[in-house]
HTML snippet that shows the backbone in 3Dmol.js (N, CA, C, O; Angstrom):
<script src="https://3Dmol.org/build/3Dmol-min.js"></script>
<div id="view" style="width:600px;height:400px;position:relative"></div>
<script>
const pdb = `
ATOM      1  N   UNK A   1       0.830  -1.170   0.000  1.00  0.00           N
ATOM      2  CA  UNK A   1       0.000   0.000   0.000  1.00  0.00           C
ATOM      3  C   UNK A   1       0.881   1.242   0.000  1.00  0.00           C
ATOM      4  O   UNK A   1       1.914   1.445   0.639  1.00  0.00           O
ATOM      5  N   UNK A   2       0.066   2.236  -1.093  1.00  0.00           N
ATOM      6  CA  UNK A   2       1.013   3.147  -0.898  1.00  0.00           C
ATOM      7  C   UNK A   2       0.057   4.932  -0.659  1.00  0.00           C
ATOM      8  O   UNK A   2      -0.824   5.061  -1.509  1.00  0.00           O
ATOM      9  N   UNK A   3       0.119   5.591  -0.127  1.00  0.00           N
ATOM     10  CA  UNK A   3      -0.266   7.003  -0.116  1.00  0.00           C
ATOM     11  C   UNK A   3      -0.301   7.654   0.817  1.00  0.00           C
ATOM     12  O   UNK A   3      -0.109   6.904   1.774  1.00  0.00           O
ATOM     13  N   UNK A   4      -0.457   8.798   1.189  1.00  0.00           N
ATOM     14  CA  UNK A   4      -0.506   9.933   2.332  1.00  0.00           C
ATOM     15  C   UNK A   4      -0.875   9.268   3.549  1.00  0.00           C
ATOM     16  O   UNK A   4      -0.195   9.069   4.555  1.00  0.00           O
ATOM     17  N   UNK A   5      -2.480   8.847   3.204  1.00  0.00           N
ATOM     18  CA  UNK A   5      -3.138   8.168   4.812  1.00  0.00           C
ATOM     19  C   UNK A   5      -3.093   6.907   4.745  1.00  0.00           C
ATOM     20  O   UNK A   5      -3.913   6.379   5.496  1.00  0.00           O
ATOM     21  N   UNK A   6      -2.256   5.959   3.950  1.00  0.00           N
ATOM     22  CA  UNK A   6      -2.059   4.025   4.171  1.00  0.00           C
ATOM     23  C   UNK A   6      -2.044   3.922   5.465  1.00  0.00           C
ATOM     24  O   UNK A   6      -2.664   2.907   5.784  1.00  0.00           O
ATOM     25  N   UNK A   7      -1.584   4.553   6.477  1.00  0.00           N
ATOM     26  CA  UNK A   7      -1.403   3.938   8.053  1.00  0.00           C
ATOM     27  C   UNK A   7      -3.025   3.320   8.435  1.00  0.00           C
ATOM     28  O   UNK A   7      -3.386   2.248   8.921  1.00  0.00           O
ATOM     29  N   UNK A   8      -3.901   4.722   7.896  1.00  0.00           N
ATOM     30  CA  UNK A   8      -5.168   4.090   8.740  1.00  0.00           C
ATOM     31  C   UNK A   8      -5.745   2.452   7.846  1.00  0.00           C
ATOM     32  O   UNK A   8      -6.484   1.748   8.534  1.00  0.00           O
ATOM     33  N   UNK A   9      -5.311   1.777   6.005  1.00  0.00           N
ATOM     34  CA  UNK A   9      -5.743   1.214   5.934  1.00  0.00           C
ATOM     35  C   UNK A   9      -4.854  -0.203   6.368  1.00  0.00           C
ATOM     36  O   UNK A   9      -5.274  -1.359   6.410  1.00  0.00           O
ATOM     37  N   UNK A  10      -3.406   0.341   6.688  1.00  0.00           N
ATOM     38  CA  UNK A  10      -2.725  -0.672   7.227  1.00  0.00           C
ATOM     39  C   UNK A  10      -3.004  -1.025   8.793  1.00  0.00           C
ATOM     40  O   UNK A  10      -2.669  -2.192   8.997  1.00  0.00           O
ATOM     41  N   UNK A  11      -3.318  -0.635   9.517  1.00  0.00           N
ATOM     42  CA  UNK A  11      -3.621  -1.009  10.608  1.00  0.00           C
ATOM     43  C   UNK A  11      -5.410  -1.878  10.996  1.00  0.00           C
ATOM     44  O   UNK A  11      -5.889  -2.531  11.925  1.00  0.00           O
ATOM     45  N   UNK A  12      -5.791  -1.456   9.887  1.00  0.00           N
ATOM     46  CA  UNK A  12      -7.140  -2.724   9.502  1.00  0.00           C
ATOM     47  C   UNK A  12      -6.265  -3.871   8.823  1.00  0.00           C
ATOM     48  O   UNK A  12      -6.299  -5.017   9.272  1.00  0.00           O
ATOM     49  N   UNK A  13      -5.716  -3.628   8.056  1.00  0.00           N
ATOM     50  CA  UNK A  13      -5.572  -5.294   7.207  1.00  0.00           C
ATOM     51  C   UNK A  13      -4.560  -5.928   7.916  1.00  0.00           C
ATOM     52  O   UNK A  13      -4.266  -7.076   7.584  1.00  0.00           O
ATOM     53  N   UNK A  14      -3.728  -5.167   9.214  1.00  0.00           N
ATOM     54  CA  UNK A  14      -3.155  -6.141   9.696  1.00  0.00           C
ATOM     55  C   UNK A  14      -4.074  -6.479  10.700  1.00  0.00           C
ATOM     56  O   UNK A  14      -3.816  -7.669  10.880  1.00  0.00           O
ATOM     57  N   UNK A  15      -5.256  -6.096  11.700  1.00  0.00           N
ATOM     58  CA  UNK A  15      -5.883  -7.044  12.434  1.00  0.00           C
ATOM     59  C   UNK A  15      -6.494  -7.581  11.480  1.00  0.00           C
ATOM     60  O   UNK A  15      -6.644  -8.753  11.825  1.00  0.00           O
ATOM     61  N   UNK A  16      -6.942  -7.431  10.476  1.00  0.00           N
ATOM     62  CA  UNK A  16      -7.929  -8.831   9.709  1.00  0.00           C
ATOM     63  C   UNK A  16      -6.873  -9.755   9.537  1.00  0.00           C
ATOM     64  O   UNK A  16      -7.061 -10.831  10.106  1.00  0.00           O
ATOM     65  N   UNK A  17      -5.863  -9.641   8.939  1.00  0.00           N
ATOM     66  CA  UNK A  17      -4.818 -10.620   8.849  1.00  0.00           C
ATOM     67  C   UNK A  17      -4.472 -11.335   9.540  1.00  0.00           C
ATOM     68  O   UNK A  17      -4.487 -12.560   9.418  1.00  0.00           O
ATOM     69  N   UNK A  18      -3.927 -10.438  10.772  1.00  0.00           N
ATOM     70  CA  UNK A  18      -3.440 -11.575  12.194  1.00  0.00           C
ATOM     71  C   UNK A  18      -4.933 -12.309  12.788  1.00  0.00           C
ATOM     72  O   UNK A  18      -4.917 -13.426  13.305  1.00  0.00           O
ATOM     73  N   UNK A  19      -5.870 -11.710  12.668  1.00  0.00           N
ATOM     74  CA  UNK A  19      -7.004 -12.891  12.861  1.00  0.00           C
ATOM     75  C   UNK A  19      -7.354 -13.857  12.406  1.00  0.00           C
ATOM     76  O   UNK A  19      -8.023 -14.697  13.008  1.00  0.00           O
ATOM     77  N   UNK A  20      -6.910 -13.952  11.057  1.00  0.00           N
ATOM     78  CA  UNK A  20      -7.338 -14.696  10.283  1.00  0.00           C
ATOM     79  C   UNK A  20      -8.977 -14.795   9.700  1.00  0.00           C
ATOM     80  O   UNK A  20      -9.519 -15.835   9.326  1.00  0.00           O
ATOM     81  N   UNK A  21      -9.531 -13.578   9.729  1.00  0.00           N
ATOM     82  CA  UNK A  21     -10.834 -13.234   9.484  1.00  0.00           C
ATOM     83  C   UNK A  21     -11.270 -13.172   8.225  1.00  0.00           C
ATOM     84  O   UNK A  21     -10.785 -12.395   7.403  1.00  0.00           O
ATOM     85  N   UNK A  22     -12.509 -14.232   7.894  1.00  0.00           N
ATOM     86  CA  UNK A  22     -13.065 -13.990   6.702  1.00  0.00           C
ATOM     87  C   UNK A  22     -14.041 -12.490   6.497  1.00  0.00           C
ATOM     88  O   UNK A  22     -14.124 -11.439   7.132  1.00  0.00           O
ATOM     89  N   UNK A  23     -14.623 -12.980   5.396  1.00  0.00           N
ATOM     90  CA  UNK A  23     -14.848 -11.627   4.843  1.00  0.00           C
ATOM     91  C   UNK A  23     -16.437 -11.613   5.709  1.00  0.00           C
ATOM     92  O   UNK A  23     -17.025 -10.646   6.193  1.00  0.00           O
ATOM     93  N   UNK A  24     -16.742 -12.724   5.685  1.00  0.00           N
ATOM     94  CA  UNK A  24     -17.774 -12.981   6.698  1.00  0.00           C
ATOM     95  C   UNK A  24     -18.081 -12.373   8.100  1.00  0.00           C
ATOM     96  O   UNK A  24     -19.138 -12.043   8.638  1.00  0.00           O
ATOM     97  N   UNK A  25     -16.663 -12.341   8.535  1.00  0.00           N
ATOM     98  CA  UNK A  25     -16.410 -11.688   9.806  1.00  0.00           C
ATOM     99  C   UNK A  25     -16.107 -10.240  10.022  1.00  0.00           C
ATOM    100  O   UNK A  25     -16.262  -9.753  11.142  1.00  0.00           O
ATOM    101  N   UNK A  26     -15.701  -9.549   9.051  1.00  0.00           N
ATOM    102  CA  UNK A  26     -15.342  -8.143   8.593  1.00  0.00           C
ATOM    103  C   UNK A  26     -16.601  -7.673   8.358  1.00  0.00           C
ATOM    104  O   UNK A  26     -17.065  -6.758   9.038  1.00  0.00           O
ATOM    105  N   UNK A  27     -17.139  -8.134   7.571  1.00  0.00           N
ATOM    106  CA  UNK A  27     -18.696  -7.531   6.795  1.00  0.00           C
ATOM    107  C   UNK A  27     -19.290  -6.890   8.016  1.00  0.00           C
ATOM    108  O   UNK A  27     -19.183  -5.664   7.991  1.00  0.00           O
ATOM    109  N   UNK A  28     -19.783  -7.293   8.892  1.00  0.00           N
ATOM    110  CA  UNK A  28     -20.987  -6.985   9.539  1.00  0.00           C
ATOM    111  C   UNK A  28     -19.998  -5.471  11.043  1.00  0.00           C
ATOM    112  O   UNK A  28     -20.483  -4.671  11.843  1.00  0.00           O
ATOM    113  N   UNK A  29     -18.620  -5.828  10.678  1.00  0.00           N
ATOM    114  CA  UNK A  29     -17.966  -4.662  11.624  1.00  0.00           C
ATOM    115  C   UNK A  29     -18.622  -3.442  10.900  1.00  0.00           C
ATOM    116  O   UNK A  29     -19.048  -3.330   9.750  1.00  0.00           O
ATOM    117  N   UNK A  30     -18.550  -2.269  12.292  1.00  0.00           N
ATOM    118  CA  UNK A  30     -18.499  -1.075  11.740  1.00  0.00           C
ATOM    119  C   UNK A  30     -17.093  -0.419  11.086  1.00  0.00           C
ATOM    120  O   UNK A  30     -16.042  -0.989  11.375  1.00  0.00           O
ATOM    121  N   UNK A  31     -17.049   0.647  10.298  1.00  0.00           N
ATOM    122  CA  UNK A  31     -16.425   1.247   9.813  1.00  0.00           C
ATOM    123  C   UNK A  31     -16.608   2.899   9.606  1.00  0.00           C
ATOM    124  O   UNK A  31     -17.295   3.432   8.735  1.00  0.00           O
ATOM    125  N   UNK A  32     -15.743   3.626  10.726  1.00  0.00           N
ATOM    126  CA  UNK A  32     -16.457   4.793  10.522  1.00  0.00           C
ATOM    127  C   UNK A  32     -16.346   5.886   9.307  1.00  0.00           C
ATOM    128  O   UNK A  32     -15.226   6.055   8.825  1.00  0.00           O
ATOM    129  N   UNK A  33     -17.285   6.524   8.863  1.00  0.00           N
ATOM    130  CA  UNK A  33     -17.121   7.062   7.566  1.00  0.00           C
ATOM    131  C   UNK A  33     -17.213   8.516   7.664  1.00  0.00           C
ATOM    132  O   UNK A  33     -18.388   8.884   7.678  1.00  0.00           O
ATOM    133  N   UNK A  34     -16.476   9.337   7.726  1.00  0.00           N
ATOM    134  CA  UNK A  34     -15.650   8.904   6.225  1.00  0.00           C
ATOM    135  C   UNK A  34     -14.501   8.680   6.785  1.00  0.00           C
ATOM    136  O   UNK A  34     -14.098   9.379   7.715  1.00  0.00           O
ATOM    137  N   UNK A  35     -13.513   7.216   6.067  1.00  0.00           N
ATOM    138  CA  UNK A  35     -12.357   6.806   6.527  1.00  0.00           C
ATOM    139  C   UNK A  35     -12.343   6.136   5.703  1.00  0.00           C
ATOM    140  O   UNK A  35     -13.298   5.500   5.259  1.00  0.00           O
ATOM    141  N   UNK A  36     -10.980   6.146   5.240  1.00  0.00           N
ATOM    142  CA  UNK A  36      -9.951   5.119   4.190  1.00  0.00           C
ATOM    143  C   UNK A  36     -10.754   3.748   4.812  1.00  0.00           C
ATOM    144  O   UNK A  36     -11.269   2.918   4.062  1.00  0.00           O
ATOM    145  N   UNK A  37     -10.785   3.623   6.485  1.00  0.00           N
ATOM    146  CA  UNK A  37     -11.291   2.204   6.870  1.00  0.00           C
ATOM    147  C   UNK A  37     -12.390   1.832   6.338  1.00  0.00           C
ATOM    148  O   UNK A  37     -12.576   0.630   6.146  1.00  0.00           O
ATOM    149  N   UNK A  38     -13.405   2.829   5.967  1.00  0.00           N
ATOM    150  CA  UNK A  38     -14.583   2.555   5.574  1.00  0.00           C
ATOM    151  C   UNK A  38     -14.369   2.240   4.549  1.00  0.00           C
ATOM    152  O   UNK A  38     -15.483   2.287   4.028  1.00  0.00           O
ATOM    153  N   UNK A  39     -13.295   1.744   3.389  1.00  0.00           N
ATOM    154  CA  UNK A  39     -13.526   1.274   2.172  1.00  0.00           C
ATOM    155  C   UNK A  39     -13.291  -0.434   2.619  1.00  0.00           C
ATOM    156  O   UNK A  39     -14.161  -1.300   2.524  1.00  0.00           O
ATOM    157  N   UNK A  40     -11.979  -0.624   3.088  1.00  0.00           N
ATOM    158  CA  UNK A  40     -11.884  -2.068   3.534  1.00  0.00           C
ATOM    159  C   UNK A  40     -13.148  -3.156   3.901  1.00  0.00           C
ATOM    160  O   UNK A  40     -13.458  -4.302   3.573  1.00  0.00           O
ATOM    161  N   UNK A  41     -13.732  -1.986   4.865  1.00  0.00           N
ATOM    162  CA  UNK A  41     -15.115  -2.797   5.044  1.00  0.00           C
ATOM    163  C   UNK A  41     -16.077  -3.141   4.388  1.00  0.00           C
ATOM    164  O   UNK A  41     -16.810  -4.130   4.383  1.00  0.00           O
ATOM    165  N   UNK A  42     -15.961  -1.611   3.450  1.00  0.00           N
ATOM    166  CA  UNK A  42     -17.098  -1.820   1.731  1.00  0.00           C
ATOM    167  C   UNK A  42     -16.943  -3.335   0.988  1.00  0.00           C
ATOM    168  O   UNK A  42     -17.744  -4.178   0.584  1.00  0.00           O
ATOM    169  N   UNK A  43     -15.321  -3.199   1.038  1.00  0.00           N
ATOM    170  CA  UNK A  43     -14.893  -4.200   0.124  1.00  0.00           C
ATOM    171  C   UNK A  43     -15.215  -5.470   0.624  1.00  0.00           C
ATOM    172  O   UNK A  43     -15.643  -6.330  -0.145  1.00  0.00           O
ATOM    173  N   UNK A  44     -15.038  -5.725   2.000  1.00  0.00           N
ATOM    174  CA  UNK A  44     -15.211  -7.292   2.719  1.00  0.00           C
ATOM    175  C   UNK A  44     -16.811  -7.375   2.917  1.00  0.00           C
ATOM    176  O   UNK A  44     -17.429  -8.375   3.283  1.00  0.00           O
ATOM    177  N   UNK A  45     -17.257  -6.332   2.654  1.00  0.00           N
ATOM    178  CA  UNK A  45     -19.324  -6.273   2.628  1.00  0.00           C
ATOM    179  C   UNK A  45     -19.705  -7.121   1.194  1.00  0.00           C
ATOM    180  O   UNK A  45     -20.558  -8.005   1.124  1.00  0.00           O
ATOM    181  N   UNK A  46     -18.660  -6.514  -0.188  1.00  0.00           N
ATOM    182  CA  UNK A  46     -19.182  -6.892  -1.249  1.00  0.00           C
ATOM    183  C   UNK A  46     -18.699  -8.062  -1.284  1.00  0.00           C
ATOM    184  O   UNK A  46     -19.460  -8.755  -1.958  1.00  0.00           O
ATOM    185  N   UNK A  47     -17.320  -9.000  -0.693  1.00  0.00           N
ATOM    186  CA  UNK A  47     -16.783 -10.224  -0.756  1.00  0.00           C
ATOM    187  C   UNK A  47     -17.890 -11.161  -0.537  1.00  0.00           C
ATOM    188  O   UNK A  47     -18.191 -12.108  -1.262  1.00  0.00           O
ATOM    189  N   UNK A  48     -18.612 -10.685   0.837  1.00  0.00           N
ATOM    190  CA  UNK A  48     -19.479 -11.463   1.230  1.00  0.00           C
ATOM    191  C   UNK A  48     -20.945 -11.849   1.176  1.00  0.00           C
ATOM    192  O   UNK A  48     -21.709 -12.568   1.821  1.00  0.00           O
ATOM    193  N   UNK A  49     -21.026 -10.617  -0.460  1.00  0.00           N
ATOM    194  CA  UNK A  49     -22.082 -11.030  -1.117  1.00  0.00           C
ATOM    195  C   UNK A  49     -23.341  -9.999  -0.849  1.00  0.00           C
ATOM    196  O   UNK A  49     -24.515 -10.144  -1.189  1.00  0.00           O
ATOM    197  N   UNK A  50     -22.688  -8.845  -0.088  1.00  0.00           N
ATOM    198  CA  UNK A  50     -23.781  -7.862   1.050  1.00  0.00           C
ATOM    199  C   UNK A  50     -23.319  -6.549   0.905  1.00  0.00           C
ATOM    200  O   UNK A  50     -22.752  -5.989   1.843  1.00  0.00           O
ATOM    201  N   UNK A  51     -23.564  -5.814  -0.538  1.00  0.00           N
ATOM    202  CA  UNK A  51     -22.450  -4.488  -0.821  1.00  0.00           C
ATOM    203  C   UNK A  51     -23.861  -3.534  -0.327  1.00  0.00           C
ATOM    204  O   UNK A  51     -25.075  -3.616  -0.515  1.00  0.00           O
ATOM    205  N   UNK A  52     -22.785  -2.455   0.524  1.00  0.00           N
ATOM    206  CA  UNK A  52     -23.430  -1.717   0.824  1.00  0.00           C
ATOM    207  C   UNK A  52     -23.818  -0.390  -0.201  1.00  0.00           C
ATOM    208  O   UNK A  52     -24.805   0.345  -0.223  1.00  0.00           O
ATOM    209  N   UNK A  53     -22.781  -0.426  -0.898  1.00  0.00           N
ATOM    210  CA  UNK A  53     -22.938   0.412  -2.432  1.00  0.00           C
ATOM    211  C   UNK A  53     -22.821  -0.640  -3.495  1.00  0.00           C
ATOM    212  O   UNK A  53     -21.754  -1.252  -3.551  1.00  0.00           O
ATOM    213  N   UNK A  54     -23.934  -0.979  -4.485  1.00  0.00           N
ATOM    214  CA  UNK A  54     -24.064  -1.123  -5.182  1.00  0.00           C
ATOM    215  C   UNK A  54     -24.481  -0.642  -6.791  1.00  0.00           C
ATOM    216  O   UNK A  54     -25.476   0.082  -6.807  1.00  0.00           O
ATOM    217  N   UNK A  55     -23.871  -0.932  -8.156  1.00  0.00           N
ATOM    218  CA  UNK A  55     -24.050  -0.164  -9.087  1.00  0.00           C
ATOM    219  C   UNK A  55     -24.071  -1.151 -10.403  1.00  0.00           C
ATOM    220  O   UNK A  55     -23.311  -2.027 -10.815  1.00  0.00           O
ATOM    221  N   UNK A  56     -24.952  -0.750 -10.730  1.00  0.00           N
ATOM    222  CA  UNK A  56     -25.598  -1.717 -12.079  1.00  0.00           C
ATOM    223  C   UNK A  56     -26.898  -2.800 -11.682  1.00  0.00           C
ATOM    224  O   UNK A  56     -27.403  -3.505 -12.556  1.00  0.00           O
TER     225      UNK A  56
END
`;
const viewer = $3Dmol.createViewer("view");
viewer.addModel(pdb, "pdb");
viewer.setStyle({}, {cartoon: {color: "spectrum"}});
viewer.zoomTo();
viewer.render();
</script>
């Protein structure tokens, strides 16, 4: 990861990581918005089949 604010999305993907957490388990966390974090969570919402923004 690379840009200005990566700290805030690196410090999510390393607790999902060291947990070993599916996307299952991410999905339903909060994520406060507006925050870089709040995309991680978008993304593990749509993994798991449950996008909170959807388009098309």
């Amino acid at each position: 990861m690379v840009g200005s604010r990566v700290g805030e999305l690196l410090a999510e993907a390393q607790l999902i990581f060291n947990w070993e957490a599916s996307t299952d388990d991410v999905a339903p966390l909060i994520h406060a918005h507006p925050t870089l974090s709040e995309a991680m969570g978008e993304a593990h919402m749509a993994l798991a089949g449950k996008p909170l923004h959807a388009h098309g």
